[in-house]
C-alpha atoms as one frame of an Amber mdcrd trajectory, in Angstrom:
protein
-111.061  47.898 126.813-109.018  48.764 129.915-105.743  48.756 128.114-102.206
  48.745 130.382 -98.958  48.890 129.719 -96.891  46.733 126.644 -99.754  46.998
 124.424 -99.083  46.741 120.621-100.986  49.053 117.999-100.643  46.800 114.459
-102.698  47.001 111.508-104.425  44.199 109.564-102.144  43.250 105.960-105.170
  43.966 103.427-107.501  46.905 104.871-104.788  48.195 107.338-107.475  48.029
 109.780-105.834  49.202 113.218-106.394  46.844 116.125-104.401  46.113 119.331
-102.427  43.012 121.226-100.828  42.405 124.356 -98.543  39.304 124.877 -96.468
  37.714 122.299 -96.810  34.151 120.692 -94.187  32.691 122.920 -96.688  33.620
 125.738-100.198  33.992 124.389-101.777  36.553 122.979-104.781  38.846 124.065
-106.368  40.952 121.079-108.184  43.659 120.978-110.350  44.241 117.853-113.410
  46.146 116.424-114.792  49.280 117.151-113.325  51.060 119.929-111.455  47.677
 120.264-114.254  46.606 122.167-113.886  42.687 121.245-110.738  41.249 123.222
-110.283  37.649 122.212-107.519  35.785 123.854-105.070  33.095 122.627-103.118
  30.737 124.188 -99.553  29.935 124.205-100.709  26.430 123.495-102.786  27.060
 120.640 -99.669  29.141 119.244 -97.411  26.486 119.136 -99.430  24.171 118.014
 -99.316  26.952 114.826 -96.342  27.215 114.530 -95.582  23.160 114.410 -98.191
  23.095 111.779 -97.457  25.479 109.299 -92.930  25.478 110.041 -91.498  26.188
 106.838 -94.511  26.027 104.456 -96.240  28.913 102.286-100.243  29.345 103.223
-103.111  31.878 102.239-104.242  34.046 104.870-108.288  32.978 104.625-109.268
  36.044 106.025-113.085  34.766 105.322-115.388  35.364 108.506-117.526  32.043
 106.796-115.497  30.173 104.481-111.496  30.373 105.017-110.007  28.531 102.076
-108.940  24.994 102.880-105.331  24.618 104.351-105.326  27.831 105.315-104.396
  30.409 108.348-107.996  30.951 109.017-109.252  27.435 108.230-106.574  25.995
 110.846-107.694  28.779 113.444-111.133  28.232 112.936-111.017  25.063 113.185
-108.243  24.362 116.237-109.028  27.614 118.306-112.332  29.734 117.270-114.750
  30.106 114.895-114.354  33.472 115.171-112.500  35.042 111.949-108.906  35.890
 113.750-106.533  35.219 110.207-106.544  38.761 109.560-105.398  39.843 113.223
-102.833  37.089 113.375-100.828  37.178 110.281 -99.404  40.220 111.228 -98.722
  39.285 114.841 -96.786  36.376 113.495 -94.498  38.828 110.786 -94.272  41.571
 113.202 -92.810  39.008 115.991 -90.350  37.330 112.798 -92.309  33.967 112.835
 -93.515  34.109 109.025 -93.105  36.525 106.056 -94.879  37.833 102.881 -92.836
  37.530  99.550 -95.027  39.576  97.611 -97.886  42.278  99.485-100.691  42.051
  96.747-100.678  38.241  97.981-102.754  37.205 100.790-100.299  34.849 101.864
 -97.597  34.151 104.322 -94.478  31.664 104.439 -93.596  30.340 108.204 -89.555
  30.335 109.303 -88.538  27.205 110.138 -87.910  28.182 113.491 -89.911  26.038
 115.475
């Protein structure tokens, strides 16, 4: 990864696995995941919105499953709208860090989405 400047370092919400963003989700987002953050995946400010119009206001499980996200969720809506790659985990905390959802309780892998879209 050639990383320049504005770069996030975040951690995933269950393993606190470090990986790294650039952008924001009012202008699409570029991560950087894996070992040596050698798989970038990008996506777009489209994609994001249409997220955020999804989920506005409404409780959700992560589905951090790379096969099987649970139906309704984070992952199952990514997977299904975006990638089939397994992006829930690298999201969720994009979207809490940047104020767009929340987690009421930690040992819950869930998030609640502001109503501000």
């Amino acid at each position: 990864m050639n990383l320049v400047e504005n770069v996030n370092d975040v951690v995933t919400l269950q393993r606190m696995k470090r990986f790294k963003y650039k952008g924001s989700v009012d202008t699409g987002i570029t991560l950087y995941f894996g070992h040596d953050f050698d798989r970038e995946k990008t996506i777009h400010k489209e994609h994001l919105d249409q997220l955020l119009k999804e989920f506005k206001g409404r409780k959700v499980l992560i589905g951090t499953s790379r096969t099987n996200p649970q139906d309704g969720s984070l992952g199952e809506w990514l997977r299904a709208n975006v990638t089939r790659t397994a992006l829930a985990s690298y999201i969720a905390p994009i979207l809490i860090k940047e104020g767009y959802a929340y987690q009421e309780d930690e040992s819950k892998m869930e998030i609640t989405f502001k109503e501000l879209y």
